[in-house]
C-alpha positions as CSV (number, residue, x, y, z in Angstrom):
1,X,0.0,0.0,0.0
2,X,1.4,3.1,-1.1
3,X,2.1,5.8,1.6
4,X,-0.3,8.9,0.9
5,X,1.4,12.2,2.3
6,X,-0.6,15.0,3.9
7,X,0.3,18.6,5.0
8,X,-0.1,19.3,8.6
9,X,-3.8,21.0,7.6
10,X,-4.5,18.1,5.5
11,X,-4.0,15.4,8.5
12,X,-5.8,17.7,11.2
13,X,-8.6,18.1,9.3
14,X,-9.1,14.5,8.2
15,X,-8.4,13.5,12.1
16,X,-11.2,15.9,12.9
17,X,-13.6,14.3,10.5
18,X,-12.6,10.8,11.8
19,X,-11.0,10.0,8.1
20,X,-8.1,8.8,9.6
21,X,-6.5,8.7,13.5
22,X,-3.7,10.3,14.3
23,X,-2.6,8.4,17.2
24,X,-1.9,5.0,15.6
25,X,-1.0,5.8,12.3
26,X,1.1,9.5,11.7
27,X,4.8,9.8,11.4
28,X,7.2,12.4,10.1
29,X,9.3,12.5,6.5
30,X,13.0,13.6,6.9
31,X,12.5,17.6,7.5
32,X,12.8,19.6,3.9
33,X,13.6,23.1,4.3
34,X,13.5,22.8,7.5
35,X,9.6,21.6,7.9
36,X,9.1,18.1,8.6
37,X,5.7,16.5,7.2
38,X,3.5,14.0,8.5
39,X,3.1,10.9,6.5
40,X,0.4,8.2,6.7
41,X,1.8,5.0,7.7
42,X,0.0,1.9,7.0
43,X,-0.8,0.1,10.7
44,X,0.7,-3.5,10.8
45,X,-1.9,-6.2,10.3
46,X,-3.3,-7.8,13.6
47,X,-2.6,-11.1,14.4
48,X,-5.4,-13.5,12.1
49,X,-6.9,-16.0,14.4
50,X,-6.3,-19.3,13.2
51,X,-9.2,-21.5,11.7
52,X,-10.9,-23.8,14.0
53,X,-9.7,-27.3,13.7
54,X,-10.1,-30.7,16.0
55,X,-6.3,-29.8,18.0
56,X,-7.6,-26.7,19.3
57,X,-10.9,-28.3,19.8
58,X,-11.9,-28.6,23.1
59,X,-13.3,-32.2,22.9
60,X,-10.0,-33.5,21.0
61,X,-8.3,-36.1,22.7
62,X,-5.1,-37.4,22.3
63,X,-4.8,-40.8,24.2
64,X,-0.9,-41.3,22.3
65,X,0.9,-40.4,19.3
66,X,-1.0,-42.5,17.0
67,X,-4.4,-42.3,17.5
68,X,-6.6,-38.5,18.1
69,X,-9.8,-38.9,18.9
70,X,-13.5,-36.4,19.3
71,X,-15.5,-36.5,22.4
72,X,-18.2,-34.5,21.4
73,X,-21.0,-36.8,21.6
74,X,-21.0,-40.1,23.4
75,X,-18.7,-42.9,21.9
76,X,-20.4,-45.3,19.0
77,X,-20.1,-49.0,19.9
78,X,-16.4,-49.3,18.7
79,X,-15.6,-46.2,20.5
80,X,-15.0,-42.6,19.9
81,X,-14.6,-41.5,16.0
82,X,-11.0,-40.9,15.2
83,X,-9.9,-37.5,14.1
84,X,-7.2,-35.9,12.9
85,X,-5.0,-33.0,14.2
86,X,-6.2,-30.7,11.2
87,X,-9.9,-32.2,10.4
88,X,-13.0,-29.9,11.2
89,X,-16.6,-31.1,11.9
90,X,-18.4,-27.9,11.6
91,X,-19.1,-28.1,15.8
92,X,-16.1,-26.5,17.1
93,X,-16.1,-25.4,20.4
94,X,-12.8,-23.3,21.9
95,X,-11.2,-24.3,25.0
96,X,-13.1,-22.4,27.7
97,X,-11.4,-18.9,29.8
98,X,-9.0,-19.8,32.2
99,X,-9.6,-17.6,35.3
């Protein structure tokens, strides 16, 4: 994204309008003539949560290296369905707040 300069007028009056916030994304150029000039910066990306899969599940078991299994519902008669580490049913629940 390519940085868009603004004059010290230019940036007040777009923070007053709530165009853009000063606090989080304003820095100065190298001073020409002795004035220095704000410049947008763009605001680095917040972390992207990561999409919901049977390890962060909190019904995935793990009872050893070879097998993962999903206690979401009650185990058929050969036991629980296996899962793996990456698979998704579409009923995803997080691990609850630890307080």
């Amino acid at each position: 994204m390519p940085e868009k300069k603004l004059t010290t007028a230019q940036a007040h009056n777009a923070a007053q309008t709530g165009e853009i916030k000063l606090e989080d994304s304003i820095g100065l150029t190298k001073p020409v003539f002795g004035i220095a000039e704000p410049v947008l910066v763009p605001t680095p990306p917040t972390a992207v949560p990561l999409p919901p899969t049977c390890e962060t599940c909190r019904f995935f078991v793990q009872p050893n290296d070879l097998r993962s299994e999903c206690h979401r519902h009650a185990p058929m008669e050969r036991g629980f369905p296996a899962v793996g580490a990456l698979d998704w049913c579409g009923e995803y629940e997080g691990h609850p707040e630890e307080a």
